[in-house]
C-alpha positions as CSV (number, residue, x, y, z in Angstrom):
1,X,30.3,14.7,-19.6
2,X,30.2,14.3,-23.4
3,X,28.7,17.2,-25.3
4,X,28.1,19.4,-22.3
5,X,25.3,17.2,-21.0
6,X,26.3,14.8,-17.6
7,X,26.4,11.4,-17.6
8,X,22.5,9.9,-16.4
9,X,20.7,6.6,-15.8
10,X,18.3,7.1,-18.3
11,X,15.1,4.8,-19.2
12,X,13.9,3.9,-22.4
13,X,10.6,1.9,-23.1
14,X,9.4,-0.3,-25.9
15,X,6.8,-2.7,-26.6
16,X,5.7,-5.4,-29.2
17,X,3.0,-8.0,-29.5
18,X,2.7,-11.2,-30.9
19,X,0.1,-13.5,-32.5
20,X,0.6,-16.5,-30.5
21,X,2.1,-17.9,-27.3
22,X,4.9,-19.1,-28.7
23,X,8.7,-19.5,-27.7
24,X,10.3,-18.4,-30.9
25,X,7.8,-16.1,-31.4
26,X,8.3,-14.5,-28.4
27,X,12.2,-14.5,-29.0
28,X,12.2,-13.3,-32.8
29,X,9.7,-9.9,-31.3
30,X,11.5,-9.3,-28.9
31,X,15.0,-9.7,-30.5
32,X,13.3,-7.1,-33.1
33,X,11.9,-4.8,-30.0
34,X,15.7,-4.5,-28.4
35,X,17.5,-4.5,-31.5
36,X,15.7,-1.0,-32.8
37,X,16.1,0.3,-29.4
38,X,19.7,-0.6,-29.3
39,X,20.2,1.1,-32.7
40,X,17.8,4.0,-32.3
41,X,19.3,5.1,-28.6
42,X,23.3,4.1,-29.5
43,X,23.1,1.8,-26.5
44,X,26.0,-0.2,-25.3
45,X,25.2,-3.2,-23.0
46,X,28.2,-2.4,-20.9
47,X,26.3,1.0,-20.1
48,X,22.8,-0.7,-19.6
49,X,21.6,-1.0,-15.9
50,X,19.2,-3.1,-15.9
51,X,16.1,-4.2,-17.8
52,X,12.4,-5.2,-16.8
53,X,10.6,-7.0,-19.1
54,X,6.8,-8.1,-18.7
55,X,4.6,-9.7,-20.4
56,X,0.8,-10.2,-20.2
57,X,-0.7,-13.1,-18.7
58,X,-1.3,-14.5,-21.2
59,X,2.4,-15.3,-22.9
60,X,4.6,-17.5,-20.8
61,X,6.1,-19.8,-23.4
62,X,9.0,-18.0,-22.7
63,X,11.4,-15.7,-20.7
64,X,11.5,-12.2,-23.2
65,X,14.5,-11.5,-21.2
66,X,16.1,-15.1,-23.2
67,X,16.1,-12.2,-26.1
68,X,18.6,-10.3,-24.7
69,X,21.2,-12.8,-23.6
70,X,20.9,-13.8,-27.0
71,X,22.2,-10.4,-28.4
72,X,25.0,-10.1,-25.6
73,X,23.5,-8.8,-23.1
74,X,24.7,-11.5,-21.2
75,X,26.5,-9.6,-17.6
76,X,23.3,-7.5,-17.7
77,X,20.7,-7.8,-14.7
78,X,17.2,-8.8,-16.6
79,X,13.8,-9.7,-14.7
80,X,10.9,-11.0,-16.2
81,X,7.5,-10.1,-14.7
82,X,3.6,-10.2,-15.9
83,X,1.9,-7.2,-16.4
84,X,-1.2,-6.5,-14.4
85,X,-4.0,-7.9,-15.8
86,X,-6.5,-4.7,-16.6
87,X,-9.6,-6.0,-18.0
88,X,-10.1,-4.8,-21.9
89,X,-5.8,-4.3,-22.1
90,X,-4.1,-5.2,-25.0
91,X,-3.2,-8.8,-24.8
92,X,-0.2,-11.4,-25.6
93,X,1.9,-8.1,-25.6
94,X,5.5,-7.6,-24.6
95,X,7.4,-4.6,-22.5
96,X,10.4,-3.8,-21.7
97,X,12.1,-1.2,-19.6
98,X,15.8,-0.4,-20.1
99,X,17.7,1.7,-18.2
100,X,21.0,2.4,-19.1
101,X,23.8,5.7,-18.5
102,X,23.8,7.8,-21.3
103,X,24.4,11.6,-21.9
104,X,21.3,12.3,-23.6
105,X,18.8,14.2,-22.9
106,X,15.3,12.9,-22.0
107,X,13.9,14.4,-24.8
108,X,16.6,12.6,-27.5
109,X,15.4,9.1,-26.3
110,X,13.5,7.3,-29.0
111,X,10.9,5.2,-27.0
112,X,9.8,1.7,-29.5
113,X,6.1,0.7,-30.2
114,X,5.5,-2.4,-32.8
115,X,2.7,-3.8,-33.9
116,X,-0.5,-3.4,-32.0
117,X,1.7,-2.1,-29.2
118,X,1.9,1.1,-30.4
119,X,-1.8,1.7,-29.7
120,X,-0.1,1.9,-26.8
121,X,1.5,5.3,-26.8
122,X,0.4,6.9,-30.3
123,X,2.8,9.6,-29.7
124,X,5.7,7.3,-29.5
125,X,5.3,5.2,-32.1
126,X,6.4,7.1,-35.3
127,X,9.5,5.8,-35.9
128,X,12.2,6.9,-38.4
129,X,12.9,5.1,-41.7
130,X,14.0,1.3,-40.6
131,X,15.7,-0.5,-43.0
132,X,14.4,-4.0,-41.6
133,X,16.6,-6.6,-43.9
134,X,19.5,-5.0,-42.2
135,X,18.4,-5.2,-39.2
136,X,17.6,-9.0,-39.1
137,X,21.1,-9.2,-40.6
138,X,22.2,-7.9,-37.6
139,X,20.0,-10.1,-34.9
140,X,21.4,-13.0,-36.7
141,X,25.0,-12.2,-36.7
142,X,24.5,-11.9,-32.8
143,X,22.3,-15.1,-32.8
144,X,25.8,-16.5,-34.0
145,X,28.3,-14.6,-31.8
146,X,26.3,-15.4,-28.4
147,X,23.8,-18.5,-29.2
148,X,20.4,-19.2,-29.6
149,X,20.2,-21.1,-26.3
């Protein structure tokens, strides 16, 4: 217990799209996706779970989950599916579930929508000031520490 609230597996949900189907493209959102919900939630891979990411049919240039390794997450249990192809969805878009133990509340979790994605939850998708410089600064430096593979 840290603050009075119990230790929980939590989950935390984000999405992002992208323009084309392409590998790096693919990488660099969702790099962007994990990174905020890293940041925004305080999460620490050696607490995460699991993740599920999935993509819509049409994106398979590459594994999303490739993102992750290359920011550490590299003893972490990832899975990479499709998402069910619903006629008039939103397309070339990317999801991922994370769940992870943490002591906060359900409430206190900051959920990510980018791009077009956040058509996808309205709701969800206001997010606090991002200071988005810094934050590529930081994708790189872990680009560097754990490879681009």
């Amino acid at each position: 217990m840290a603050d009075g609230h119990p230790l929980m597996c939590r989950g935390v949900r984000g999405a992002t799209t992208v323009e084309a189907n392409q590998r790096e493209e693919i990488l660099a959102a969702t790099r962007q996706l994990l990174a905020l919900l890293i940041r925004l939630n305080d999460i620490r891979k050696e607490d995460v779970a699991c993740a599920l990411f999935t993509t819509t049919v049409d994106l398979n240039a590459e594994f999303p989950a490739l993102a992750a390794r290359q920011l550490g997450w590299l003893d972490v249990p990832l899975m990479c599916s499709h998402e069910m192809n619903v006629p008039g969805a939103l397309d070339r878009c990317i999801r991922v579930l994370i769940q992870w133990n943490t002591t906060k509340r359900q409430d206190e979790i900051a959920h990510v929508y980018l791009g077009r994605a956040s058509t996808l939850r309205p709701d969800l998708s206001q997010l606090p000031p991002v200071d988005w410089e810094e934050l590529e600064r930081w994708i790189e430096s872990q680009l560097e520490k754990y490879g681009r593979r």
